[in-house]
C-alpha positions as YAML, in Angstrom:
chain: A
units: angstrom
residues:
- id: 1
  name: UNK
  ca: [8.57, 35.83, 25.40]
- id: 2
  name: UNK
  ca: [11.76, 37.24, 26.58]
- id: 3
  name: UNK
  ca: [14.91, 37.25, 24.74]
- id: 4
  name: UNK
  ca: [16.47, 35.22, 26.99]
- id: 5
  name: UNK
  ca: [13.98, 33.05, 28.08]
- id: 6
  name: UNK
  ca: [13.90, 28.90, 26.76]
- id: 7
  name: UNK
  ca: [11.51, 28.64, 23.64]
- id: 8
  name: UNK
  ca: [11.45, 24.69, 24.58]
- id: 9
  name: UNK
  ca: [9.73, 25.82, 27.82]
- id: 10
  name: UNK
  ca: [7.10, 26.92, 25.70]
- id: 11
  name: UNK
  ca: [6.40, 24.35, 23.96]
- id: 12
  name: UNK
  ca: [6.94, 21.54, 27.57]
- id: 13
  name: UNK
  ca: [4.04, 23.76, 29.00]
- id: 14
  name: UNK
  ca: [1.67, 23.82, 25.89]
- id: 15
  name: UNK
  ca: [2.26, 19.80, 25.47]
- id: 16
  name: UNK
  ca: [1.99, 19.21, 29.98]
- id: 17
  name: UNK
  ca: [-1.84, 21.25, 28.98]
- id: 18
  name: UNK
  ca: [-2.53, 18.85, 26.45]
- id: 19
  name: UNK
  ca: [-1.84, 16.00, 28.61]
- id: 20
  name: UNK
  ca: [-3.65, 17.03, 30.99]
- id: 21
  name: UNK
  ca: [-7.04, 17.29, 28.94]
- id: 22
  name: UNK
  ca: [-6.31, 14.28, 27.49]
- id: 23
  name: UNK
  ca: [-5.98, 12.58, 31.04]
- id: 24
  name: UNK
  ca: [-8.79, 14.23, 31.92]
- id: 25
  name: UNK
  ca: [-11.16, 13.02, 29.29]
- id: 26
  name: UNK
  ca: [-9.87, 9.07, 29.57]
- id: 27
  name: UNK
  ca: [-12.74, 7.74, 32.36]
- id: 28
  name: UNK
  ca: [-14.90, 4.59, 32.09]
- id: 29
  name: UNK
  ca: [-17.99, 5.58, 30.24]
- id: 30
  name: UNK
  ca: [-16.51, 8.43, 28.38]
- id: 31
  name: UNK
  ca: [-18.25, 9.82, 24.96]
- id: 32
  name: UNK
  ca: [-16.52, 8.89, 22.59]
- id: 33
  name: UNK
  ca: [-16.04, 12.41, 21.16]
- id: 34
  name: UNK
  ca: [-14.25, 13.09, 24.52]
- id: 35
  name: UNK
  ca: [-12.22, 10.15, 23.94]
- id: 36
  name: UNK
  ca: [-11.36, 11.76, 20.24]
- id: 37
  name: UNK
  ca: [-10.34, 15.33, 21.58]
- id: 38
  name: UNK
  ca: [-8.33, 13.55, 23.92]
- id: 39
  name: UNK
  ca: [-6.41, 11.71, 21.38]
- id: 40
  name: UNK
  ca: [-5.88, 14.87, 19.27]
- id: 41
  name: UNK
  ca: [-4.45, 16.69, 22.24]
- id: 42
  name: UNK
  ca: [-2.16, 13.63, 23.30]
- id: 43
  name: UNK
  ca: [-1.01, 13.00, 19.82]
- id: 44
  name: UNK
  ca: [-0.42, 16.60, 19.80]
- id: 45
  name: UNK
  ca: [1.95, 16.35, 22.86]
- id: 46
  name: UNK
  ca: [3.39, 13.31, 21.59]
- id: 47
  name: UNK
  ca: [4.79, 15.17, 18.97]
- id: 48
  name: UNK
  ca: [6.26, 18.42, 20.79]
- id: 49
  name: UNK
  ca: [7.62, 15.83, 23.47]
- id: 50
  name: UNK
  ca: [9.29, 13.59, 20.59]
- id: 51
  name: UNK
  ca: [10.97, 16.98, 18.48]
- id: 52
  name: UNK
  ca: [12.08, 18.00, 21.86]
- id: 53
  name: UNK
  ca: [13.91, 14.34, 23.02]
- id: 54
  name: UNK
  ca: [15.39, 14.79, 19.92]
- id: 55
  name: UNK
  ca: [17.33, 17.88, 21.31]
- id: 56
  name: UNK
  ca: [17.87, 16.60, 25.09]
- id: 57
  name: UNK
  ca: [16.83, 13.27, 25.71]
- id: 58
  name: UNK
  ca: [18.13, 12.83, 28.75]
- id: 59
  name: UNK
  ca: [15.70, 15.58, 30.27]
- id: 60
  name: UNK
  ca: [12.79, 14.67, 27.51]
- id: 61
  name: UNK
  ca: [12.38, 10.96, 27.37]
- id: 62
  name: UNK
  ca: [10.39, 10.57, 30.42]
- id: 63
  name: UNK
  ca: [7.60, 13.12, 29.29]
- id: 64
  name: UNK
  ca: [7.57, 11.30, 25.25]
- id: 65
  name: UNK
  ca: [7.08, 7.77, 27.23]
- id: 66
  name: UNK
  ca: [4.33, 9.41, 29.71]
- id: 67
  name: UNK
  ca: [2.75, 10.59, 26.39]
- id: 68
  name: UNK
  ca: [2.92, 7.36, 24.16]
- id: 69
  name: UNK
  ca: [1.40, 5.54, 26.60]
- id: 70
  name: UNK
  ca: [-1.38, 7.83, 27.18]
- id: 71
  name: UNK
  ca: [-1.51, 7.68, 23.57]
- id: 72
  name: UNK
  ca: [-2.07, 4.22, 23.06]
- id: 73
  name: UNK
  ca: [-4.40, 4.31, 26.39]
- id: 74
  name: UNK
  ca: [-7.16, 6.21, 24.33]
- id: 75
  name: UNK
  ca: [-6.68, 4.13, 21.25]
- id: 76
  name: UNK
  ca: [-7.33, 1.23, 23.22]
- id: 77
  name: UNK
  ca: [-10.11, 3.08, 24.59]
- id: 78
  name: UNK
  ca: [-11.57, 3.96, 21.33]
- id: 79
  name: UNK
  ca: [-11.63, 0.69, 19.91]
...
C-alpha cells in the first residue's frame, strides 16, 4: 500500500469480494455448505461495512444495508 493511499479502500474492496461470493452462492437448490461459506463471507462484510459507517456514513450506509440484507437472505435460506 502506498503512503498516501486510503486504508478504508482496502478494506471496501476485500468486503465488495466477500459479497460477491456470498451472492454468488445464494441460488435455489444450493448445498447447504455453500449457503454456510456464504454467510461467513457476508457476515464478514457486514462487519468491515458497519466499522467503516461508523467513520463516514454518509458514503458507507448504503453498502452496510446491501450487506444486512444479504445477511439475513442466507439465514433465511439456511433455515
Amino acid at each position: 500500500m502506498l503512503a498516501d493511499e486510503d486504508p478504508s479502500r482496502h478494506l471496501t474492496d476485500l468486503a465488495d469480494a466477500r459479497l460477491l461470493l456470498a451472492a454468488g452462492q445464494v441460488a435455489p437448490g444450493e448445498p447447504s455448505s455453500h449457503l454456510l461459506v456464504a454467510l461467513d463471507a457476508a457476515i464478514a462484510a457486514h462487519a468491515v461495512y458497519r466499522e467503516l459507517a461508523e467513520r463516514d456514513p454518509r458514503l458507507f450506509s448504503e453498502p452496510l444495508l446491501r450487506a444486512q440484507r444479504l445477511v439475513e437472505q442466507i439465514r433465511q435460506a439456511t433455515r
